[in-house]
PQR file of N, CA, C, O and H, with PARSE charges and radii, in Angstrom:
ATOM      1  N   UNK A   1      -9.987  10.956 -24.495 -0.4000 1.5000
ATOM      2  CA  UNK A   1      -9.855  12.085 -23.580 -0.0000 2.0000
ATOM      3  C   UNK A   1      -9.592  11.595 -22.145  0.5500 1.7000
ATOM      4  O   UNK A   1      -8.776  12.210 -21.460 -0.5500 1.4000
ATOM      5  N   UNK A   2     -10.280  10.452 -21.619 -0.4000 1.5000
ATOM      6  CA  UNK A   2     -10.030  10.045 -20.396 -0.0000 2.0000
ATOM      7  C   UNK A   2      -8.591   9.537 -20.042  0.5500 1.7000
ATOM      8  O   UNK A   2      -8.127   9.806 -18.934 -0.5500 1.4000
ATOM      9  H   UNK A   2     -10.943   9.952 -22.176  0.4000 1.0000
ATOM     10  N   UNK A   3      -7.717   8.651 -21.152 -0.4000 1.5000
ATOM     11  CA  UNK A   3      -6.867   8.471 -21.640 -0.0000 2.0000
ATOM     12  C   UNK A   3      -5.622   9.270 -20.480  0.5500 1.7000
ATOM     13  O   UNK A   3      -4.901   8.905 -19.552 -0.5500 1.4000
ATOM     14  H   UNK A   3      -8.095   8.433 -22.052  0.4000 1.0000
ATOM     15  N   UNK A   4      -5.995  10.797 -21.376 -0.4000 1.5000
ATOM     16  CA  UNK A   4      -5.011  11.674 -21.320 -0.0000 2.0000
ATOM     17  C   UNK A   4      -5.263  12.719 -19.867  0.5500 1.7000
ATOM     18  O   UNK A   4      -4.549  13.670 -19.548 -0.5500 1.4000
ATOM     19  H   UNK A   4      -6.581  11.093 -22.131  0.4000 1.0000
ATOM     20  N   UNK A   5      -6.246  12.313 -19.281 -0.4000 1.5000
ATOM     21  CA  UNK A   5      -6.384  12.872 -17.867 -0.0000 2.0000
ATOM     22  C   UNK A   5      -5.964  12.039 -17.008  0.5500 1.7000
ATOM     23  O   UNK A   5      -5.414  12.576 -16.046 -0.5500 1.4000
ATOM     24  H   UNK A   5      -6.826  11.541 -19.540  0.4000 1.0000
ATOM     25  N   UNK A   6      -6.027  10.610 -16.979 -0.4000 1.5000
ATOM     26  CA  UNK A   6      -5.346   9.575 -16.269 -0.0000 2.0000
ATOM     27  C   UNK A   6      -3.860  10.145 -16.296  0.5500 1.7000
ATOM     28  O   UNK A   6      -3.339  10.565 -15.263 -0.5500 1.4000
ATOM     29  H   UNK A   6      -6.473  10.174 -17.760  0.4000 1.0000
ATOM     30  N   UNK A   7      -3.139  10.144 -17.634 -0.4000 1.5000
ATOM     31  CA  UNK A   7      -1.321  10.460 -17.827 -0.0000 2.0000
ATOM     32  C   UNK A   7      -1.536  11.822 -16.954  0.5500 1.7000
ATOM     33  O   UNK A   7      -0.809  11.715 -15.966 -0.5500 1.4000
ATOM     34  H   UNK A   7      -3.563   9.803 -18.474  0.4000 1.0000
ATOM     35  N   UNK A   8      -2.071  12.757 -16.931 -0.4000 1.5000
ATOM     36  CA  UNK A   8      -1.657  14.106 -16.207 -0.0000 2.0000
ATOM     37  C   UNK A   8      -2.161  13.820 -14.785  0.5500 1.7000
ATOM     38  O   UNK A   8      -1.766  14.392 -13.769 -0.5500 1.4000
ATOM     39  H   UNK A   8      -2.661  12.843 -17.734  0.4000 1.0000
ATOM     40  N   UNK A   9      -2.828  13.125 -14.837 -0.4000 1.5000
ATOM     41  CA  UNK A   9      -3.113  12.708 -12.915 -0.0000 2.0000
ATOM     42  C   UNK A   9      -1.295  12.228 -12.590  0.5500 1.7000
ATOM     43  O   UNK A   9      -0.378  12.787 -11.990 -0.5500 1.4000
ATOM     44  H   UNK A   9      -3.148  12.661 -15.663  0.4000 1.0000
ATOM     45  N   UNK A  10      -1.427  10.880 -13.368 -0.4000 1.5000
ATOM     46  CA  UNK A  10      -0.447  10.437 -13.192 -0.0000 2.0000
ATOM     47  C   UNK A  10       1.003  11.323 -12.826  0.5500 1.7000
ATOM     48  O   UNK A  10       1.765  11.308 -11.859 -0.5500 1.4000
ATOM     49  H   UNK A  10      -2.172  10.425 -13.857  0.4000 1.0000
ATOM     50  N   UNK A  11       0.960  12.203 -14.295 -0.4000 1.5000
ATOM     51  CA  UNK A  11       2.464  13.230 -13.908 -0.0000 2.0000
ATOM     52  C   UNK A  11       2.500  14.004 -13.365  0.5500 1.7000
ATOM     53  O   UNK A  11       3.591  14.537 -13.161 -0.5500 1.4000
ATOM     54  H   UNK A  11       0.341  12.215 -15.080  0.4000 1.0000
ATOM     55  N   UNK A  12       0.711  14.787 -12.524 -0.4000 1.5000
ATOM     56  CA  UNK A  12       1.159  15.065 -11.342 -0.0000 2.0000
ATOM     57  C   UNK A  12       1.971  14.891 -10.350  0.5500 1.7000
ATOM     58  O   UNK A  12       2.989  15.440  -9.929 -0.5500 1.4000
ATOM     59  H   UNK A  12      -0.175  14.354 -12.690  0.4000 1.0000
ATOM     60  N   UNK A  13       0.849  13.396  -9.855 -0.4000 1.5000
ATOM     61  CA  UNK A  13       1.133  12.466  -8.769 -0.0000 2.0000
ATOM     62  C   UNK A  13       3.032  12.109  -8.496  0.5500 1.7000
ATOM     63  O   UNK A  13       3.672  11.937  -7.458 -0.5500 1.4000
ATOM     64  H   UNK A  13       0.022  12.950 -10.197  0.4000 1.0000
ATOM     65  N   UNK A  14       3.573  12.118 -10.411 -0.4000 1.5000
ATOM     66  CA  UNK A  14       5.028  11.941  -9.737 -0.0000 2.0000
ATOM     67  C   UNK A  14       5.932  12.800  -9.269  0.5500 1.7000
ATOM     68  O   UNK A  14       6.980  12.708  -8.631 -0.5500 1.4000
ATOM     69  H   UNK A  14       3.054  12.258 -11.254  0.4000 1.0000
ATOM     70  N   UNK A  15       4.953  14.112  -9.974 -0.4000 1.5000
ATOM     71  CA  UNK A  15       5.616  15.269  -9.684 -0.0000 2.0000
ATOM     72  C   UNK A  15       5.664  15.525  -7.934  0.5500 1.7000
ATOM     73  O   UNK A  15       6.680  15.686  -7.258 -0.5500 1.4000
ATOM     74  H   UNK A  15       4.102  14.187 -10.493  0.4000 1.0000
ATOM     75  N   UNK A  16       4.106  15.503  -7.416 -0.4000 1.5000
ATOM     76  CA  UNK A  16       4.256  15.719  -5.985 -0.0000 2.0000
ATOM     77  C   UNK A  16       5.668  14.954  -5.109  0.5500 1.7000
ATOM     78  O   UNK A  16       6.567  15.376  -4.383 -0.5500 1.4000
ATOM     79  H   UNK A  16       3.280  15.372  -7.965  0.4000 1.0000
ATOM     80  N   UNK A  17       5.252  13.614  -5.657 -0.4000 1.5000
ATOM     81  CA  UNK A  17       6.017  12.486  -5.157 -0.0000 2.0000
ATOM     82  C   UNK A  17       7.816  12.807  -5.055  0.5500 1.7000
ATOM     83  O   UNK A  17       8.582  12.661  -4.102 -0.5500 1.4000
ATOM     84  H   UNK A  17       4.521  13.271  -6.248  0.4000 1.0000
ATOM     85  N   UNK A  18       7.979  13.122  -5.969 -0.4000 1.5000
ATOM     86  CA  UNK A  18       9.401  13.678  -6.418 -0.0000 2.0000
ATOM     87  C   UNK A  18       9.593  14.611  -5.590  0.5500 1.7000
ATOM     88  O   UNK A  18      10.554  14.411  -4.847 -0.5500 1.4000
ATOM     89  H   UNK A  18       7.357  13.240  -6.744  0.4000 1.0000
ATOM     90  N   UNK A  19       8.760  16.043  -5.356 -0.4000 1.5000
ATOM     91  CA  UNK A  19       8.851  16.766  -4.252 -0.0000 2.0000
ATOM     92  C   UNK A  19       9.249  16.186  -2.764  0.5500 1.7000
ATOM     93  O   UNK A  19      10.243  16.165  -2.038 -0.5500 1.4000
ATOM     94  H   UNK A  19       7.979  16.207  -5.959  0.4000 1.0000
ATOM     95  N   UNK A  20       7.969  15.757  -2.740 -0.4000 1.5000
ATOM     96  CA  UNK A  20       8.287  14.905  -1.361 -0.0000 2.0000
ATOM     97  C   UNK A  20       8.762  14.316  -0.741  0.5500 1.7000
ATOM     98  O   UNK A  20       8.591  14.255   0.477 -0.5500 1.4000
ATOM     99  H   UNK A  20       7.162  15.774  -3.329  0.4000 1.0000
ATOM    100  N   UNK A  21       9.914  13.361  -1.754 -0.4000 1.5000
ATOM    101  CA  UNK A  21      10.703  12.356  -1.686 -0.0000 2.0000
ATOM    102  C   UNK A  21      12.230  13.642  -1.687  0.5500 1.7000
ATOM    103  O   UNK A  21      13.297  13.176  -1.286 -0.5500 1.4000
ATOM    104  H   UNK A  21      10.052  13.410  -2.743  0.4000 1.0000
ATOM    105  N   UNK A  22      12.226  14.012  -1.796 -0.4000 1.5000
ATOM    106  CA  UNK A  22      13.683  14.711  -2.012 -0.0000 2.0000
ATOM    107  C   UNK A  22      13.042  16.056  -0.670  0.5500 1.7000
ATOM    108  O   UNK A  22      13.746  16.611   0.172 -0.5500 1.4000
ATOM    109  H   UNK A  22      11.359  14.390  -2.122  0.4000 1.0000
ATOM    110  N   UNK A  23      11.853  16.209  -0.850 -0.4000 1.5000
ATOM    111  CA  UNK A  23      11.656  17.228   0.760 -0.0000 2.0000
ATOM    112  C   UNK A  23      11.797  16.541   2.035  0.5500 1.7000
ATOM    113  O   UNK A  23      11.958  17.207   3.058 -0.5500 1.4000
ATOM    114  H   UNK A  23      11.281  15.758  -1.535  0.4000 1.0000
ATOM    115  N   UNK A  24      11.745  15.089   2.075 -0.4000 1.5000
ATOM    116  CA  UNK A  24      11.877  14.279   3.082 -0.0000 2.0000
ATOM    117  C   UNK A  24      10.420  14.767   4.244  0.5500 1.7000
ATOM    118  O   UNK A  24      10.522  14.736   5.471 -0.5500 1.4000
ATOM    119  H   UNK A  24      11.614  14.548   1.244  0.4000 1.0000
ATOM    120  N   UNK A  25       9.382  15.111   3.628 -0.4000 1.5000
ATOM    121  CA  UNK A  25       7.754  16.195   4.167 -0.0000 2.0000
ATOM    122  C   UNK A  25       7.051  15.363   4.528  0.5500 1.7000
ATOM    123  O   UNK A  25       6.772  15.466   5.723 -0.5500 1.4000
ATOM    124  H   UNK A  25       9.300  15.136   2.632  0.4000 1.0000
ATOM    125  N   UNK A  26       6.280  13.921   3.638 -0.4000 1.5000
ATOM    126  CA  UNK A  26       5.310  13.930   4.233 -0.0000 2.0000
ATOM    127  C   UNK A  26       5.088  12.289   4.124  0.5500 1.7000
ATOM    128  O   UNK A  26       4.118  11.705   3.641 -0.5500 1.4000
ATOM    129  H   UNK A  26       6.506  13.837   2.667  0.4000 1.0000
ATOM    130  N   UNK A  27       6.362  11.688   4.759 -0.4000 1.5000
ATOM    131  CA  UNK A  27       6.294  10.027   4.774 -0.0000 2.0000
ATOM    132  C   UNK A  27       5.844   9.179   4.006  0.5500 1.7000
ATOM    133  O   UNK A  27       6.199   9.281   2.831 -0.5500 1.4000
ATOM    134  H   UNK A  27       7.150  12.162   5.152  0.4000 1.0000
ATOM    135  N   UNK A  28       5.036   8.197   4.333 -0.4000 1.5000
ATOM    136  CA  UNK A  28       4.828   7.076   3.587 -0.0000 2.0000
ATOM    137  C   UNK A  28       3.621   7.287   2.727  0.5500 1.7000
ATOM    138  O   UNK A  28       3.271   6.471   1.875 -0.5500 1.4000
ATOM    139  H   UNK A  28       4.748   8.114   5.287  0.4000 1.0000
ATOM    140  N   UNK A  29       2.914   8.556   3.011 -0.4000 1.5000
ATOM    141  CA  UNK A  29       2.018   8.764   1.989 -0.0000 2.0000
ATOM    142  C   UNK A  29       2.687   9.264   0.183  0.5500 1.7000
ATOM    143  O   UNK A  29       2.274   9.149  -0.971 -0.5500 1.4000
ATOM    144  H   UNK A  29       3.198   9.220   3.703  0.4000 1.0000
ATOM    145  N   UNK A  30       3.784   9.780   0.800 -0.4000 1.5000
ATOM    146  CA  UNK A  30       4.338  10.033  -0.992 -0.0000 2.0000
ATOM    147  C   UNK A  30       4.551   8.496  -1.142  0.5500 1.7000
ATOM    148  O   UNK A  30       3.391   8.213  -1.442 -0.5500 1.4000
ATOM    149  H   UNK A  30       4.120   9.875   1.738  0.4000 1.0000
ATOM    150  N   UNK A  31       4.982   7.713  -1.145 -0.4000 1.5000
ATOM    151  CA  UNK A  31       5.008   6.501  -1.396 -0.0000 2.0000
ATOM    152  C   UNK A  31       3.798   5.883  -2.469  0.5500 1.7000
ATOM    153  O   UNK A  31       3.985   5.457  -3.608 -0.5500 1.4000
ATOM    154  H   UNK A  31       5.924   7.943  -0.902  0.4000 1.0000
ATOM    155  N   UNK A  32       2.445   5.986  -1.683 -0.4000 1.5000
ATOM    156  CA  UNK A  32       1.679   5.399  -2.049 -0.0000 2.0000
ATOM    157  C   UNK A  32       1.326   6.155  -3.322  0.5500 1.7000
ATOM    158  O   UNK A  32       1.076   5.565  -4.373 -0.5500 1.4000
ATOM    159  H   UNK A  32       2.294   6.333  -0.757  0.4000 1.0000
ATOM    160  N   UNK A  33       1.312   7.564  -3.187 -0.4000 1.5000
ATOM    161  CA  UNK A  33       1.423   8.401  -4.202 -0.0000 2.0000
ATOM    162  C   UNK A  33       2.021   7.827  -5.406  0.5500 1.7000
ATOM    163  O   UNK A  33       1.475   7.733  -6.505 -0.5500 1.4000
ATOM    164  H   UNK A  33       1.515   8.043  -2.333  0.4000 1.0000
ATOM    165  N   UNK A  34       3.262   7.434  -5.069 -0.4000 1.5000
ATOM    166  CA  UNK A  34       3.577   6.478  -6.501 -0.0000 2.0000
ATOM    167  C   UNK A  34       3.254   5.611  -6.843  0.5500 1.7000
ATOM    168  O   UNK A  34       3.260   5.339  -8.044 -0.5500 1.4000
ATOM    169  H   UNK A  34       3.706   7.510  -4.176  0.4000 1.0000
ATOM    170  N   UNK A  35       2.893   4.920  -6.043 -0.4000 1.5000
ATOM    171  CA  UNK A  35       2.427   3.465  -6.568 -0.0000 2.0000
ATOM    172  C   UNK A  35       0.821   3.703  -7.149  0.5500 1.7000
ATOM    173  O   UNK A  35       0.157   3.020  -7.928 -0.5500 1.4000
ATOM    174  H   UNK A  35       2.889   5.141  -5.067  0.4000 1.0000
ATOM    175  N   UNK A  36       0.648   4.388  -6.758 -0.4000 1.5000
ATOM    176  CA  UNK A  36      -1.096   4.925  -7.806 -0.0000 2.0000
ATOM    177  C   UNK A  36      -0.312   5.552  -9.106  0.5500 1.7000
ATOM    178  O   UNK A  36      -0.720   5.243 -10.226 -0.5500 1.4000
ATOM    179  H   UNK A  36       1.187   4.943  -6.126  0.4000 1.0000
ATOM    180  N   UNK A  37       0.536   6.215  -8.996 -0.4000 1.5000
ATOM    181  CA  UNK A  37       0.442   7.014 -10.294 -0.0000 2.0000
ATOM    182  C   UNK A  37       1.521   6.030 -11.417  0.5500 1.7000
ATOM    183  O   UNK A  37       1.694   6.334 -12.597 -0.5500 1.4000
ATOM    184  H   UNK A  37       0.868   6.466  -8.087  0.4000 1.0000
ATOM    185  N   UNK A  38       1.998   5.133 -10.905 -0.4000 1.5000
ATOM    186  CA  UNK A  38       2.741   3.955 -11.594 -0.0000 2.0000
ATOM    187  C   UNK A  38       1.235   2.879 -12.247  0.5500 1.7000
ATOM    188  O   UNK A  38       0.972   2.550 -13.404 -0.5500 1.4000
ATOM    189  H   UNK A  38       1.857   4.886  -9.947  0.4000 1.0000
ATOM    190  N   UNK A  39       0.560   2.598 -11.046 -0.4000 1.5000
ATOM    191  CA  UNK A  39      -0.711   2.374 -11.860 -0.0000 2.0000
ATOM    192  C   UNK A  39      -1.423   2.713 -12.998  0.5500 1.7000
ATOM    193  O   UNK A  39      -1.825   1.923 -13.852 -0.5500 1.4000
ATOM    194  H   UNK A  39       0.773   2.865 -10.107  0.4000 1.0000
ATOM    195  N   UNK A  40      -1.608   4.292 -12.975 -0.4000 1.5000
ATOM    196  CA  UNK A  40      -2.580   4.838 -13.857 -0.0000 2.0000
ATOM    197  C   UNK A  40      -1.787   4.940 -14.784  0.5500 1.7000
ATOM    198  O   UNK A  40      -2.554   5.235 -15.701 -0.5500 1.4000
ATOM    199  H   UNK A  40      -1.281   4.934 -12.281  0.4000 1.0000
ATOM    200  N   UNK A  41      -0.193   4.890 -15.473 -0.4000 1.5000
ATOM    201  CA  UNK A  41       0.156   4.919 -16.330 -0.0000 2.0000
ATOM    202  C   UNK A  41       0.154   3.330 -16.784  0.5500 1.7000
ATOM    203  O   UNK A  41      -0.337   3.164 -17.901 -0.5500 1.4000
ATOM    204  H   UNK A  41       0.430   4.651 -14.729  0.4000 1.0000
ATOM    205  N   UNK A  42       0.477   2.488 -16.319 -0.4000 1.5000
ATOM    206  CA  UNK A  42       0.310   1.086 -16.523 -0.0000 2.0000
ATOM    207  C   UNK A  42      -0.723   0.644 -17.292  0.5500 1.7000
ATOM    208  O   UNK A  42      -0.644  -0.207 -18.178 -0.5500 1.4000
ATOM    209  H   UNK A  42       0.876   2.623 -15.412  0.4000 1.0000
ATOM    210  N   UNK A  43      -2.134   1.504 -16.779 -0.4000 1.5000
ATOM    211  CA  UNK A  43      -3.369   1.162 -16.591 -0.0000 2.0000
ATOM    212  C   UNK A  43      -3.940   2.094 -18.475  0.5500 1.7000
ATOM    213  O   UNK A  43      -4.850   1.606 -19.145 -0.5500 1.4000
ATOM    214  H   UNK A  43      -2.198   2.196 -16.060  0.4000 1.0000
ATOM    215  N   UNK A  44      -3.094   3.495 -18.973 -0.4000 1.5000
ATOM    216  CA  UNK A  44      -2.696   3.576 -19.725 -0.0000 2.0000
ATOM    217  C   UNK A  44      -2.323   3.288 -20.727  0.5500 1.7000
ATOM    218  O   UNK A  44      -2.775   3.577 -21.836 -0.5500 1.4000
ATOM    219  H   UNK A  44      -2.354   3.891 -18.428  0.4000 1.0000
ATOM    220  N   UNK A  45      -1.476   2.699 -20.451 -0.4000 1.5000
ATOM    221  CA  UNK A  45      -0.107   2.066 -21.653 -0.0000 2.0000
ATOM    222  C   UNK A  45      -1.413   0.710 -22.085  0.5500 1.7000
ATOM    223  O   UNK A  45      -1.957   0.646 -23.188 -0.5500 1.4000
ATOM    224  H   UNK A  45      -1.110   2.464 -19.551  0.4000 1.0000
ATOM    225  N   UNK A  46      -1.663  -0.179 -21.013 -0.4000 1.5000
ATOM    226  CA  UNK A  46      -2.697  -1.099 -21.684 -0.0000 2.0000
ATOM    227  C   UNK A  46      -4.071  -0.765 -22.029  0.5500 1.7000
ATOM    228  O   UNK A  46      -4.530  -1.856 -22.369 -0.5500 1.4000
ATOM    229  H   UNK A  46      -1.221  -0.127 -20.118  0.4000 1.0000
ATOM    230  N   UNK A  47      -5.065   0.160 -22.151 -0.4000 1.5000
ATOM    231  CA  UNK A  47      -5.434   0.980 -22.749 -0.0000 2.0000
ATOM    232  C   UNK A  47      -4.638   1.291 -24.514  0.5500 1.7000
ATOM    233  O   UNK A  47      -5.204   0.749 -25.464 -0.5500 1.4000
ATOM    234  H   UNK A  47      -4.692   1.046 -21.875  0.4000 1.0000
ATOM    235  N   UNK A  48      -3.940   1.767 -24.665 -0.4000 1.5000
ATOM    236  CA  UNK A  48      -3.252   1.951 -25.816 -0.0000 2.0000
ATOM    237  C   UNK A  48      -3.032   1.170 -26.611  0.5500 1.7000
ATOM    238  O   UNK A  48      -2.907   1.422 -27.810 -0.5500 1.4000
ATOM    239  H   UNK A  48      -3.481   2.207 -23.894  0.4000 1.0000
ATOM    240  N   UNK A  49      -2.922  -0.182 -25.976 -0.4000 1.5000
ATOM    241  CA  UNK A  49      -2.223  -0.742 -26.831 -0.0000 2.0000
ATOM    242  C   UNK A  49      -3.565  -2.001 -27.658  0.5500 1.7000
ATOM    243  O   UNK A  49      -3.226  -2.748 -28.576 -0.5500 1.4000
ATOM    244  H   UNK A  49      -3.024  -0.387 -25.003  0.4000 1.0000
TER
END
């Protein structure tokens, strides 16, 4: 279960990011935004495996 709340944090996080990045809104914080949510799927995938 924790698993699968990490991936929806995650596809939030790219979702905002994606916003933000194409809204040109809210600087270098969407950035970091990805690089956490590139994490928690990473963090995921090894988990899984």
């Amino acid at each position: 279960m924790m698993g699968n709340l990490l991936y929806y944090i995650a596809l939030i996080i790219i979702i905002v990011w994606a916003i933000g990045y194409f809204g040109y809104a809210a600087g270098g914080i969407i950035h970091f935004l990805l690089v956490l949510a590139v994490i928690l799927v990473i963090i995921k995938i090894i988990k899984a495996v």
